[in-house]
N, C-alpha and C positions, 0 to 999 in steps of 0.2 A: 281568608279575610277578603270582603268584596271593595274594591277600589272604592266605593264609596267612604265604607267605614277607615282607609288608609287615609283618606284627603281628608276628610273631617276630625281625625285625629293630628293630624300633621300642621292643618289650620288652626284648631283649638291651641298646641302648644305654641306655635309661633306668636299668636293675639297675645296669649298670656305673658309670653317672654317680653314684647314691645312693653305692655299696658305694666308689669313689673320695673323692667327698667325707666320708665316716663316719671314713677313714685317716685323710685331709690334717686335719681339724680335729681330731683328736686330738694327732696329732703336733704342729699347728702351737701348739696352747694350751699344752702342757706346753712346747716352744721358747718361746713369750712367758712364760710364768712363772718360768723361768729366768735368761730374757735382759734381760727389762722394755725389750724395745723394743716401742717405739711402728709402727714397721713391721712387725715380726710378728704383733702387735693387729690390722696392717689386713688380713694375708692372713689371719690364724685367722679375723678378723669374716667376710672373703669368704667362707670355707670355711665358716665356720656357716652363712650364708644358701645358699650350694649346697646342702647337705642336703634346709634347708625347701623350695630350689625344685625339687631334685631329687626331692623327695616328692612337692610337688604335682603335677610334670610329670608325674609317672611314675601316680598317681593318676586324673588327669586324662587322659591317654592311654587306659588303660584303657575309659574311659568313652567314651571318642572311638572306640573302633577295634568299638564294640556296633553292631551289625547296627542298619539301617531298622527303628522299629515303626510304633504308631498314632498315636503323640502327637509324634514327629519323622521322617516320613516323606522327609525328604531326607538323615536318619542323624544324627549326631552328631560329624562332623569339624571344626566349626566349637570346637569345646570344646578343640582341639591351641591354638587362636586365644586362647583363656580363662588356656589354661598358660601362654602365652609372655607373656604381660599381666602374672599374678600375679606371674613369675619376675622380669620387670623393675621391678613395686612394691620387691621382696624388696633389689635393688642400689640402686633408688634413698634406699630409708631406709638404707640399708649405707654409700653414699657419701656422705651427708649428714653420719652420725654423723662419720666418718673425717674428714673435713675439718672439724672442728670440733676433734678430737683431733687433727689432725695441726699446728694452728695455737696449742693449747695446749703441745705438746711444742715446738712453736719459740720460745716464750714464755719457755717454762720447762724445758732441752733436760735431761736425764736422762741419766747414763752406761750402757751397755749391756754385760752380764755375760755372760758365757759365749757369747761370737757365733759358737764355731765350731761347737758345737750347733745354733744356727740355721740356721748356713748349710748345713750337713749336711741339714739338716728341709727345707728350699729348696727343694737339689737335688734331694732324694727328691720333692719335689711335682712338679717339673720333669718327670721323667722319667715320673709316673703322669700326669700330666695330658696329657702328650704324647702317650702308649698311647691314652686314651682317645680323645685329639681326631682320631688318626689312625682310632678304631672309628667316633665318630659322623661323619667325614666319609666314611667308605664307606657307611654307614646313611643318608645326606642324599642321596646320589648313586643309589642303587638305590631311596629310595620318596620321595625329595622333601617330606620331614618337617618343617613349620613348626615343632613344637616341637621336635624335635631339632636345628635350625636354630639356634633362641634359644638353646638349653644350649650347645651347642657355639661360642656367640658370646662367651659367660661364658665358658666356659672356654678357650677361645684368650685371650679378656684374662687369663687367672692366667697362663699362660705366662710374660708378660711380668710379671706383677705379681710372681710368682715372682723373676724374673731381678733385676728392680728391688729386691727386698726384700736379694737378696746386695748388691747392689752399695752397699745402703747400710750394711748391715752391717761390711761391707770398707769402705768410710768413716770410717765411728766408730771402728775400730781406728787411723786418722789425726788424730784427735780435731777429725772434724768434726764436731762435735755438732749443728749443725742439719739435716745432712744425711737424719736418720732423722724429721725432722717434717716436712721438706718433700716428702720423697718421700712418705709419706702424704697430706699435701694432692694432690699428681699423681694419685694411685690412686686417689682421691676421683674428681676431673676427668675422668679416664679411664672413673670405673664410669659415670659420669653420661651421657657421652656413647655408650657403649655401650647404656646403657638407651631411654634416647629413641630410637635407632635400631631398639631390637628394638619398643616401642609404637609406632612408625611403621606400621612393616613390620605388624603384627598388627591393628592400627586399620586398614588396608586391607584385609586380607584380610576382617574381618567387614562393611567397609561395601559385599561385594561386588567387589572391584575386577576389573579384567577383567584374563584370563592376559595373560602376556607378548607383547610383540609377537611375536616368532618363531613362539610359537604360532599366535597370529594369520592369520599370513601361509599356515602349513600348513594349518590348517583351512579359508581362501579356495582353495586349490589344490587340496587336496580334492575340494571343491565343484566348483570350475570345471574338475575332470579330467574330471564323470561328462558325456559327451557327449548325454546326454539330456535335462539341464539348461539351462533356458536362461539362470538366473542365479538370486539369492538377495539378501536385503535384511534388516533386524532381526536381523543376526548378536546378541547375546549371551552373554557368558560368563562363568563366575565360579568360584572353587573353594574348595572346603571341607573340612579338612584333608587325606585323600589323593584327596578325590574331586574330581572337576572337570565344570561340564555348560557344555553345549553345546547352544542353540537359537539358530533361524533360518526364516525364511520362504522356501520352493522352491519359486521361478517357474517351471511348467510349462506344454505346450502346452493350449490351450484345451480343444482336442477330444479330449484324452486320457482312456481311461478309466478309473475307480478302481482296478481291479487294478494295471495297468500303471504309475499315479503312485505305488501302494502300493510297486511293484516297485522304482521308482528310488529312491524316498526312504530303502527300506528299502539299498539299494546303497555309498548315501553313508553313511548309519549306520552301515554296518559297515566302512567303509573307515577313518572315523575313530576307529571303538574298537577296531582293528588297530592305529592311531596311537601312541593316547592310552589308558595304563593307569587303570582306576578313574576310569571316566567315564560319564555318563549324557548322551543326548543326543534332542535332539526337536524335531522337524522339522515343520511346517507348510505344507502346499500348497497357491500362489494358482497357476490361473489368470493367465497372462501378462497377459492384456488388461487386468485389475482392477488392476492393479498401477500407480502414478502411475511414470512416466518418471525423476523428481528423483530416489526413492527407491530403485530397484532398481539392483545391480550388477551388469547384464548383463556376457558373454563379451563380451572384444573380438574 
């Protein structure tokens, strides 16, 4: 995929995500202000924190997808790593408040007015959030977007926070009255646990963490396709928003001359950036014999 078509797909999802959340929390506040339930509090609160994280991601991407300069010469994709961090600060004070509010309304359980407004407002969330999660998952699959990754993790939970918010609704028409504070305590639970999951995942990406094993396995095969090669050792790898690099050290024949090891190394280089989109890689030539026996992964 040519960096054009990465930015323009990474841009398209981010607009939609703002311009989705701007809808939902309108709709959703005037449904709480009507209804004074305490479940439509906790999705309008989600939907207002989508915005802010919608903006920062969208912000922040921007900034991630600016070309290599002097002063960050390996680029700025490590900054998609910055969005998905703030995005999940943004859920974690969201779900905190909510479960605090949602144990108050169990306390103290309030009747709920006009729910078939709400649950109208719901539905309509249902269905835009669904459009969306269906765009950002064809955008995750074609450039492999950490932060489109994180948005689209939030917003697969409204889905359900969504469905959860009708069924309490539909509840309270039974005069289950604690029904609408409990489920908020859950939507709490749920953003929390979705949040740590996405600072997992993002705390790895900047501490370095090395691609996936599948990858892994390709880039040894690679390697141990080029018949010139006698083996390789200090593999390396790591990726930063949509980039990804690749170094290693290429055991070659002693007596080999530099054009010739220029030739192979450069061989394998291009074999894997035919692989692997938006990848930088670099390659290192020992000398077989220098090479200690423990450390190299010779060809069987």
């Amino acid at each position: 995929m040519q960096n054009k078509d990465y930015e323009s797909l990474v841009k398209l999802a981010s607009k939609a995500a703002v311009t989705v959340a701007f809808i939902l929390v309108t709709t959703k506040i005037y449904a709480w202000w009507i209804s004074n339930s305490a479940a439509m509090l906790a999705s309008a609160t989600d939907s207002l924190l989508d915005v802010f994280a919608s903006l920062t991601s969208f912000i922040i991407l921007r900034f991630s997808l600016a070309p290599a300069d002097e002063e960050h010469k390996f680029g700025h994709g490590k900054a998609e790593n910055l969005a998905a961090l703030m995005q999940s600060s943004f859920v974690l004070g969201s779900a905190i408040l909510l479960i605090f509010h949602g144990i108050e309304r169990v306390l103290n359980p309030s009747p709920i007015e006009h729910s078939n407004v709400a649950i109208g407002v719901s539905i309509l969330a249902i269905l835009l959030t669904l459009a969306l999660v269906l765009l950002q998952k064809y955008v995750i699959t074609r450039t492999k977007s950490v932060a489109i990754a994180a948005d689209s993790l939030h917003y697969q939970s409204d889905l359900f926070l969504n469905l959860g918010v009708i069924i309490a609704l539909v509840l309270s028409q039974f005069n289950m009255v604690y029904a609408d504070g409990i489920f908020t305590i859950l939507v709490g639970v749920f953003l929390i646990v979705g949040a740590i999951q996405i600072i997992y995942h993002s705390v790895h990406d900047l501490m370095d963490k090395e691609l996936d094993d599948s990858d892994l396995v390709v880039i040894k095969d690679i390697i141990n396709a080029n018949t010139d090669a006698l083996g390789f050792h200090e593999l390396r790898t790591r990726q930063a928003g949509k980039m990804k690099f690749i170094q290693f050290h290429l055991e070659l024949p002693d007596q080999l001359v530099l054009v010739e090891a220029h030739k192979i190394a450069d061989q394998i280089e291009q074999a894997l950036l035919a692989r692997f989109e938006h990848t930088e890689v670099l390659i290192h030539q020992d000398p077989h014999s220098v090479v200690p026996s423990e450390l190299s992964r010779q060809k069987a």
